[in-house]
C-alpha positions as CSV (number, residue, x, y, z in Angstrom):
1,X,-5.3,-16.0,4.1
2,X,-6.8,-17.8,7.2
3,X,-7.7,-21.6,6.4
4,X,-11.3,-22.6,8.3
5,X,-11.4,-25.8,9.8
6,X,-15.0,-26.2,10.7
7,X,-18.0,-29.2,11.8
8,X,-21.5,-27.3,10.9
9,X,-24.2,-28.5,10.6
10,X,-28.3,-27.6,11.4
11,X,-30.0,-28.5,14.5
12,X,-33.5,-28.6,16.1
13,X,-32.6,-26.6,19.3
14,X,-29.6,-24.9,20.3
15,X,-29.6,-25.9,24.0
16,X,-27.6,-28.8,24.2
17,X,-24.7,-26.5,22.7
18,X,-25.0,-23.7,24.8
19,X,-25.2,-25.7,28.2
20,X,-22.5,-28.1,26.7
21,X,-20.4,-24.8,26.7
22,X,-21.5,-23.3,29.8
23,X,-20.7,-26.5,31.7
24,X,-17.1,-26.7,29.9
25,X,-16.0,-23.3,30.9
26,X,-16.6,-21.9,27.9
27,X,-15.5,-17.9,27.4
28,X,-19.4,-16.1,26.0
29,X,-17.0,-13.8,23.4
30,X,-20.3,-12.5,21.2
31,X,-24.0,-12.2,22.0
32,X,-25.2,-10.1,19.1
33,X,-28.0,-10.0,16.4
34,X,-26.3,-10.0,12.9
35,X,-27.5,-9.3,10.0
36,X,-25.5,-10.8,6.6
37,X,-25.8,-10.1,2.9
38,X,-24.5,-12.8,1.0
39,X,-23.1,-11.9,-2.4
40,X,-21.9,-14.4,-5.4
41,X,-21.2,-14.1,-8.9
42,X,-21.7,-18.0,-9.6
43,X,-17.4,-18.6,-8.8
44,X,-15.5,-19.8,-6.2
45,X,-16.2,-17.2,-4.1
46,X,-18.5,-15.2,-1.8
47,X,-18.7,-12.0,-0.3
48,X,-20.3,-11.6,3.0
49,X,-21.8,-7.9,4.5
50,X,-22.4,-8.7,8.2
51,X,-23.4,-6.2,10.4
52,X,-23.6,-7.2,14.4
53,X,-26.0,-5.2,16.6
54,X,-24.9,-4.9,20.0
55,X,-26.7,-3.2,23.1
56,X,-24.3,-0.3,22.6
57,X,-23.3,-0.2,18.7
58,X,-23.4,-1.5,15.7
59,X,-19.9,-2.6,13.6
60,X,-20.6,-3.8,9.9
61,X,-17.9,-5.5,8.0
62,X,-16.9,-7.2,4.6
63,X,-15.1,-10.5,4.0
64,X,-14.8,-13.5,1.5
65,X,-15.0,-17.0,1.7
66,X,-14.5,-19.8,-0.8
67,X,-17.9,-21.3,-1.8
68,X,-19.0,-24.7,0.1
69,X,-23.2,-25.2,-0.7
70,X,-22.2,-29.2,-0.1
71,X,-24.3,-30.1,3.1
72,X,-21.4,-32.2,4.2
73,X,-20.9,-31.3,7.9
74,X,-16.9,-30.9,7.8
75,X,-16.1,-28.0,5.5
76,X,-12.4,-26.9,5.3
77,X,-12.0,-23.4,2.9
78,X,-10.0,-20.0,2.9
79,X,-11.3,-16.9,4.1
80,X,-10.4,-13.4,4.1
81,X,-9.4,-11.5,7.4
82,X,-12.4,-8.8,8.1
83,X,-12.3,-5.1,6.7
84,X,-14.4,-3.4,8.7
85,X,-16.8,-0.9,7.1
86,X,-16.7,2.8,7.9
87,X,-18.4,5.9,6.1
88,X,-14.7,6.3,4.5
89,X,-14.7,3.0,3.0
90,X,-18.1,2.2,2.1
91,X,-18.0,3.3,-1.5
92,X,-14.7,1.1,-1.7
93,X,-16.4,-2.0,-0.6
94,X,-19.8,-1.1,-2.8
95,X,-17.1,-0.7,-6.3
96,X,-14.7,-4.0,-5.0
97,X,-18.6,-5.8,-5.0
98,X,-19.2,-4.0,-8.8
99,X,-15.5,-5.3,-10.2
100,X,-16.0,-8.6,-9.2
101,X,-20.1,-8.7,-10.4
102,X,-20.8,-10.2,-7.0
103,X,-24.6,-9.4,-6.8
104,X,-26.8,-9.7,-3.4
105,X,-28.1,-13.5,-3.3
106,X,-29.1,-14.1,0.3
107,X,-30.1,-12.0,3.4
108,X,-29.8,-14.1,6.6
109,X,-30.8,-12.9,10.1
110,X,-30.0,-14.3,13.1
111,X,-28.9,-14.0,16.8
112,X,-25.3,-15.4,17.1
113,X,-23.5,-16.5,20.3
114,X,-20.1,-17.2,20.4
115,X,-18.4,-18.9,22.6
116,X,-14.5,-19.7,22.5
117,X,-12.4,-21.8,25.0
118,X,-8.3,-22.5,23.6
119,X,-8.6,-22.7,19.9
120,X,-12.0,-24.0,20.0
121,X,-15.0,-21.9,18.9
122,X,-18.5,-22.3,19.0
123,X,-20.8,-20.4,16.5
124,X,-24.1,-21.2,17.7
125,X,-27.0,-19.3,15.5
126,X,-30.0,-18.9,15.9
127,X,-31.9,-17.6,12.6
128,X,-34.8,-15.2,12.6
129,X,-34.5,-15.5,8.7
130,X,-34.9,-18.2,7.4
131,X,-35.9,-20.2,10.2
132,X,-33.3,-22.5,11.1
133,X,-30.5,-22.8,14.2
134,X,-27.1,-23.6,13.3
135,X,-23.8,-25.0,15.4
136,X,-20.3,-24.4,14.1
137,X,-17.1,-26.0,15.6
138,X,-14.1,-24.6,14.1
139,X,-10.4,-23.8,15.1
140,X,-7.4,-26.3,15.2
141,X,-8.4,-29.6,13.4
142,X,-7.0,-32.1,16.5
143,X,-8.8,-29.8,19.1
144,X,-12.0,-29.7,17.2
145,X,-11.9,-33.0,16.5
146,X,-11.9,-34.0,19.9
147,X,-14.8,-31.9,20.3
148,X,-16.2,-33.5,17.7
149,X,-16.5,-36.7,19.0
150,X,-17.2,-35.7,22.7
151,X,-20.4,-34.2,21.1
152,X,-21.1,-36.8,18.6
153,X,-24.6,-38.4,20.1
154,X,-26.1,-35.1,20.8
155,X,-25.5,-33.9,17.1
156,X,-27.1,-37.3,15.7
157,X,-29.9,-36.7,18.2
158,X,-30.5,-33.1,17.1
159,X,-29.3,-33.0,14.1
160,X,-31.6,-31.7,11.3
161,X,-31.5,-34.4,7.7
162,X,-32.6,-32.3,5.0
């Protein structure tokens, strides 16, 4: 079980982030639209269906994540590893959704850039549905701490109080 060490929070633009990345050597690992199904069952935990469209194929997978709705910006939880959904598997994944009553409650989509340089990544979204864009820090806690503060004055000036 993976632990997630992660600063997210919503912003008004995404371009700050993505130049901040470009102009720090940042790696571009994932330029895709995604499409996720969130499923809950009013526990601890979630399941997620995400399916990423690339230019040249599609790869749909399952995980599950412990359940954060806090809008605190630093959220530390488990998460599962990804099982990757085939045609083999799919009935699997629909009866592991059934034995667990985790029923459909969200269906967000979004154009996702990832960018990753040492054990910091970037999850920069930008959401078709609902309308919002997103920015994720996350790997090891000193790395993306430092991070963290390097970046501090452009989250507070684009950061999005709800």
């Amino acid at each position: 079980m993976n632990q997630e060490y992660e600063f997210s929070f919503k912003v008004k633009s995404i371009t700050p982030f993505t130049e901040y990345c470009e102009r720090n050597h940042y790696e571009l690992k994932k330029d895709s639209k995604q499409t996720r199904i969130l499923y809950e069952n009013g526990g601890k935990v979630m399941a997620r269906i995400t399916k990423n469209t690339y230019p040249d194929k599609e790869i749909e997978s399952l995980d599950l994540k412990d359940c954060d709705v806090s809008d605190h910006i630093l959220k530390v939880r488990r998460e599962t590893k990804e099982l990757i959904i085939t045609d083999e598997n799919r009935d699997f994944v629909e009866s592991l959704l059934d034995i667990f009553e985790l029923k459909e409650t969200k269906k967000l989509i979004r154009k996702r850039y990832v960018y990753q340089k040492n054990s910091v990544t970037f999850e920069i979204d930008h959401y078709l549905s609902p309308m919002m864009n997103v920015v994720a820090i996350e790997g090891k806690k000193e790395e993306v701490d430092v991070v963290y503060q390097e970046l501090k004055n452009v989250i507070a000036s684009t950061i999005v109080n709800e």
